[in-house]
C-alpha positions as CSV (number, residue, x, y, z in Angstrom):
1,X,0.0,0.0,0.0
2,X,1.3,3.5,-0.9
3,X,2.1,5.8,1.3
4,X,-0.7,8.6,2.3
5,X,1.2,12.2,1.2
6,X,0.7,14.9,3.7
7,X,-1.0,17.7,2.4
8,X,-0.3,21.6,4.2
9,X,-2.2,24.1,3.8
10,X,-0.9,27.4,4.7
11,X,-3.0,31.0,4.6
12,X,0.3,32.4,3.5
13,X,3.9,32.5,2.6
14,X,6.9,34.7,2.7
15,X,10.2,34.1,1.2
16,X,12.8,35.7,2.9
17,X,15.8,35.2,0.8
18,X,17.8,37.7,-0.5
19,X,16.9,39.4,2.8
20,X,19.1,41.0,5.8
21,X,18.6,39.8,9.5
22,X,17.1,43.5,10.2
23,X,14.4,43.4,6.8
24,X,13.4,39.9,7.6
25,X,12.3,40.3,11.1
26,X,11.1,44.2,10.1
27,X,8.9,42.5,7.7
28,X,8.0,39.2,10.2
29,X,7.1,41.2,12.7
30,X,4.2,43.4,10.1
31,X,3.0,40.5,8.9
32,X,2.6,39.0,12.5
33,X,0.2,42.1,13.7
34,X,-1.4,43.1,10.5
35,X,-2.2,40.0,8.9
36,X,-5.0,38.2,9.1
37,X,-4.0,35.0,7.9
38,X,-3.9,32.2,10.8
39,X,-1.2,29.7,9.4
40,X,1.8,31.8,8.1
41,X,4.5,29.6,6.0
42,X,8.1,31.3,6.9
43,X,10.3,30.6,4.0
44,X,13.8,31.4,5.5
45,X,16.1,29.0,4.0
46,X,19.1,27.1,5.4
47,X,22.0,29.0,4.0
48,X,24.7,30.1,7.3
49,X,21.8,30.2,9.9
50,X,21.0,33.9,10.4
51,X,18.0,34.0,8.8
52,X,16.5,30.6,10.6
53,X,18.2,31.9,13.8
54,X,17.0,35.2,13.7
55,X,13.0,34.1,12.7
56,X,13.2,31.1,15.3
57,X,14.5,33.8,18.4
58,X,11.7,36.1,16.6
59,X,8.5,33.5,17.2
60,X,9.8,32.1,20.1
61,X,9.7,35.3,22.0
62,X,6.6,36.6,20.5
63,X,3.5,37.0,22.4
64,X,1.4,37.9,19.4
65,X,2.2,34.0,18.0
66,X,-0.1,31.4,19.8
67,X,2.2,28.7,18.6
68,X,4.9,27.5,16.3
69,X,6.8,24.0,14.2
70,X,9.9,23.9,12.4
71,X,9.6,22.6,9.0
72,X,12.0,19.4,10.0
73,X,10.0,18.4,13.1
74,X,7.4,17.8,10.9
75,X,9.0,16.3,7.8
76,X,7.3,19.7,5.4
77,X,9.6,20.4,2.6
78,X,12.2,22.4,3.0
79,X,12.7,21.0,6.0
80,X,15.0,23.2,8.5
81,X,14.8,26.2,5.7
82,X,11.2,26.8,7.1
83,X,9.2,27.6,10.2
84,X,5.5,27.7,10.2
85,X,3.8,30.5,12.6
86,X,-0.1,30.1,14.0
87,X,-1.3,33.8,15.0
């Protein structure tokens, strides 16, 4: 029997490559108290780690985010390049 694919739905997406520490979280942090989407997909990539490490510190310090999964804890693709937010 085949193997069941996990679908993800997400209400929306940002890329943040290309991006400095400073614009990424700038831009996280507008996105975190003016949108109204519930299920943010955070594309951050894997790259050297200040991107992931800056986002990560970012939504686990955040009051405004009721909860949080990194991409690799829950085999999405990407897998440590990403972090999904719940606001």
């Amino acid at each position: 029997m085949a193997k069941k694919k996990k679908i993800f739905h997400f209400d929306d997406d940002v890329d943040f490559h290309g991006y400095t520490r400073e614009e990424a979280i700038r831009e996280l942090e507008e996105l975190v108290f003016t949108s109204s989407s519930k299920t943010l997909l955070i594309i951050h990539g894997k790259g050297t780690g200040v991107l992931k490490n800056a986002v990560r510190a970012f939504v686990r310090k955040s009051q405004h985010i009721k909860s949080y999964e990194f991409g690799e804890n829950i085999n999405l693709p990407g897998g440590d390049g990403v972090t999904i937010i719940y606001t």
